[in-house]
C-alpha positions in Angstrom: 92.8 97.3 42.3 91.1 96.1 45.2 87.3 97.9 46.2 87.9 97.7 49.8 91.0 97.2 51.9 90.7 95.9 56.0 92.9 98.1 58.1 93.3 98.4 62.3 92.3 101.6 63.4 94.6 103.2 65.9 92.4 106.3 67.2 88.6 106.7 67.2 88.0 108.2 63.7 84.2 109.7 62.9 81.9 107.6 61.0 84.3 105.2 60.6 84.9 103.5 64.0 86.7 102.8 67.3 89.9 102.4 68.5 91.4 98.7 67.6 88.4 97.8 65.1 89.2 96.3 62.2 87.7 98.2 59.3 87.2 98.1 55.5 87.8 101.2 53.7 88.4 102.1 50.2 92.5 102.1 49.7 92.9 105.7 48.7 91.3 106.8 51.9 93.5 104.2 53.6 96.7 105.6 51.8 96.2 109.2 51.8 94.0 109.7 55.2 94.2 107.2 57.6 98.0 105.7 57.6 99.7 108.7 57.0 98.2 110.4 60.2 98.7 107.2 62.3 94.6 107.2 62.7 95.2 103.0 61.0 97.8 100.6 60.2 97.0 98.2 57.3 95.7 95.0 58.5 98.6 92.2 58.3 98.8 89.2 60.1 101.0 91.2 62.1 98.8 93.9 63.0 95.7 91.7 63.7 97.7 89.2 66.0 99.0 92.5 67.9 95.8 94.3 68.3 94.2 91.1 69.8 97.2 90.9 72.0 96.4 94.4 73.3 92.9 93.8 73.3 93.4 90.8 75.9 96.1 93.3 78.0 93.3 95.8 78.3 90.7 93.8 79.7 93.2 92.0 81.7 93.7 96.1 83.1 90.0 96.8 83.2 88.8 93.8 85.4 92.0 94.3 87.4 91.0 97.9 88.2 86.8 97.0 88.7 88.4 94.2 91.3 90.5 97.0 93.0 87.3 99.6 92.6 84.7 97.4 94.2 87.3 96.6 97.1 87.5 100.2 97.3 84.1 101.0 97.5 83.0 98.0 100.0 85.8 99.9 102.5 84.2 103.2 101.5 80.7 102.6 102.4 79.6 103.2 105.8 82.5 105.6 106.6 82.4 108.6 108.4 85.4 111.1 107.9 85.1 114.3 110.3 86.9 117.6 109.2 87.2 120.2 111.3 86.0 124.0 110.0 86.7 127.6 112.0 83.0 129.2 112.0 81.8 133.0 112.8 78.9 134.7 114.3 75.8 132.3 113.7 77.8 129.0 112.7 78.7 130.2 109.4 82.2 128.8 107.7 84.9 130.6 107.0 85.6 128.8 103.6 84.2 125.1 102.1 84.7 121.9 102.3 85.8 120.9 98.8 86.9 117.9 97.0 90.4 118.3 97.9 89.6 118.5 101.5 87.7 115.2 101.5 90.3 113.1 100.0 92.8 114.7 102.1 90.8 113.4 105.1 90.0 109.9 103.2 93.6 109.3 102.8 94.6 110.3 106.6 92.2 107.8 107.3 93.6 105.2 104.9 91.1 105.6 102.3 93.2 106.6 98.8 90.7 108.0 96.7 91.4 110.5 93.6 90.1 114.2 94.3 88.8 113.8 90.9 86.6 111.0 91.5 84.4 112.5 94.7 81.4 113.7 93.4 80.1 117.1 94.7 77.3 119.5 93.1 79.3 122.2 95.0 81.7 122.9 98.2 80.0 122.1 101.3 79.5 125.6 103.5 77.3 124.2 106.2 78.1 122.2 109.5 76.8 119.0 109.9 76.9 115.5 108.1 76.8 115.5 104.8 76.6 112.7 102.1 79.6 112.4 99.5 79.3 109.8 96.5 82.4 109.0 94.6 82.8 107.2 91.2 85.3 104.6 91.2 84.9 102.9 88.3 81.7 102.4 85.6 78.8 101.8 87.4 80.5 101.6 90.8 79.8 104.2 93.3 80.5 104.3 96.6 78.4 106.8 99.2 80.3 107.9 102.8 79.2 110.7 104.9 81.5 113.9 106.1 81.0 115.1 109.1 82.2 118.8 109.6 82.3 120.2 113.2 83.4 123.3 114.6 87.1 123.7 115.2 
């Protein structure tokens, strides 16, 4: 029997490797761990062929999406978005400015950016201008400022 076997990993397995490497492992751990759990398939011509097939799709995706990002984030910088905010007895907020009320405002103003991607230490409570960072992609960021006035 064979020492080592090369199989395609499907998922990220510990010590062992990444998604779509191909790997040698001993066939036992190959047989009884990793295929039966759909972590690996073994490595046919098949399997290598299809892996490199999705390998190209996924940077095709990724450079796609950093185009789009970077497009995003050259509208993004320099804007200023201006919410509105009811306020009490010495300026003070009722509420925050949150995440959720930026992108709102972002996409009013025909900016579409995920909630989830706005970057804030915490909900603004303060009037004034404030500067929001969001994270489009890997190492693209893109800084506006939010104005929030009385109501």
């Amino acid at each position: 029997m064979a020492a080592y076997i090369q199989v395609v990993l499907r998922e990220p397995v510990k010590n062992l490797g990444k998604s779509g490497e191909l790997v040698r492992v001993r066939p036992g751990f190959a047989r009884n761990f990793l295929v039966p759990r759909s972590l690996a398939v073994y490595a046919t011509e098949k399997n290598v062929s299809r892996l490199e097939h999705e390998k190209r799709e996924a940077l095709a995706r990724a450079s796609k999406a950093r185009a789009e990002a970077e497009a995003i984030a050259s509208k993004l910088s320099g804007v200023t978005i201006t919410i509105k905010r009811a306020v009490g007895v010495d300026d003070r907020m009722y509420g925050s400015v949150t995440a959720r009320d930026i992108a709102t405002a972002l996409a009013e103003a025909g900016h579409v950016v995920d909630r989830r991607k706005l970057l804030l230490k915490e909900p603004i409570r303060t009037l004034g201008t404030h500067e929001v960072s969001a994270h489009l992609a890997p190492e693209i960021h893109a800084t506006f400022k939010v104005e929030v006035i009385r109501a």
